[in-house]
C-alpha positions as CSV (number, residue, x, y, z in Angstrom):
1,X,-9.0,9.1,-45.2
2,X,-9.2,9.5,-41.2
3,X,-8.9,7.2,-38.3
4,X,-11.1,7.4,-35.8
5,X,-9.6,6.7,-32.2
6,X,-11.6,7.3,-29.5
7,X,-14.1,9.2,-31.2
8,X,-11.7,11.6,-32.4
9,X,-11.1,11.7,-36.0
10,X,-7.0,11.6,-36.9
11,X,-6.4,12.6,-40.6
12,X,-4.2,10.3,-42.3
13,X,-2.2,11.9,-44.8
14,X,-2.3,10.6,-48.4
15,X,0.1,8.4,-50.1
16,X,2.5,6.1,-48.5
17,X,1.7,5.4,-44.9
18,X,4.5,6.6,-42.2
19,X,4.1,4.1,-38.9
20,X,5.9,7.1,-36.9
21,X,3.3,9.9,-38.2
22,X,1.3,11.4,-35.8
23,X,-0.6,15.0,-36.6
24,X,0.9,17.7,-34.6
25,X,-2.4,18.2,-32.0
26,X,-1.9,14.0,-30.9
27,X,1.7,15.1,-29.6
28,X,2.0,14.0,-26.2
29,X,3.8,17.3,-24.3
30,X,4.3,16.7,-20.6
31,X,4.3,19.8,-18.4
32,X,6.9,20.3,-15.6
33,X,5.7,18.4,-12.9
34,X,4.8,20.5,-9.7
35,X,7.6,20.1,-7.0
36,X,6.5,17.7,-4.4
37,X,6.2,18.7,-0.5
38,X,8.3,16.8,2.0
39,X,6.0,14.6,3.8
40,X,6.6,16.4,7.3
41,X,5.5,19.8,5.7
42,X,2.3,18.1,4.6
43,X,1.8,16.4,8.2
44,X,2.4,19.4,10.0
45,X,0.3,21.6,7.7
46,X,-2.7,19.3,8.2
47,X,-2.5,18.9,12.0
48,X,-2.4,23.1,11.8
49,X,-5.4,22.7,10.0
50,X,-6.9,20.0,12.5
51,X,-6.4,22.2,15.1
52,X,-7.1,25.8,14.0
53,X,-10.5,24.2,13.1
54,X,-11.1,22.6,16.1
55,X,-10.1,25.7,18.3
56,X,-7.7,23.8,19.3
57,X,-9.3,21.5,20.9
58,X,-6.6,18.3,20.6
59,X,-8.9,15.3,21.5
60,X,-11.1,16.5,18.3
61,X,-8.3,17.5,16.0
62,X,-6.8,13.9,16.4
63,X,-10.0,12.1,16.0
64,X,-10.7,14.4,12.3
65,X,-6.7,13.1,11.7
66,X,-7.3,9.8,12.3
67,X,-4.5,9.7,14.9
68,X,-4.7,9.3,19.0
69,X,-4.4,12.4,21.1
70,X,-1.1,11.1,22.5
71,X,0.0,10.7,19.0
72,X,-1.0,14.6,18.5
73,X,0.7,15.5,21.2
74,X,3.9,14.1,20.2
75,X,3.4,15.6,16.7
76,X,2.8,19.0,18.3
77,X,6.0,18.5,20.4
78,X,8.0,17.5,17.2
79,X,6.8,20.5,15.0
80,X,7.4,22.3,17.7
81,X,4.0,24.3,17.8
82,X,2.6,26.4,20.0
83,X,-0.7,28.6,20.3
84,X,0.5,31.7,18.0
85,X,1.0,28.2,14.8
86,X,-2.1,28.2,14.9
């Protein structure tokens, strides 16, 4: 006898049903989540990015951000970067 969930046939064993059975393949194994960046390594990674491919053109890299160029000054200022960052 078999179950079919999704498409996927699960084998029921025979003889007396066991509501906690569950075939070795349908175990649910979570992997080690991934470390998560602090949000001000992210932001100053992408505004790196923004810049580097904009040859550093500012006005540009804040417009492909989203942000205002006084905005990407002030980010620049607070990350500290300077031409060799980049």
């Amino acid at each position: 006898m078999e179950c079919v969930s999704d498409n996927n046939p699960v084998p029921i064993p025979s003889g007396p049903l066991d509501i906690n059975y569950v075939p070795a393949d349908r175990v649910y194994n979570p992997q080690p989540i991934s470390p998560v960046k602090p949000l001000k390594e992210v932001e100053r990674a992408a505004i790196v990015h923004a810049l580097w491919s904009y040859q550093q053109n500012r006005t540009h890299a804040a417009r492909a951000l989203g942000i205002s160029i006084r905005t990407i000054r002030l980010k620049i200022i607070k990350y500290g970067l300077r031409n060799e960052d980049i």
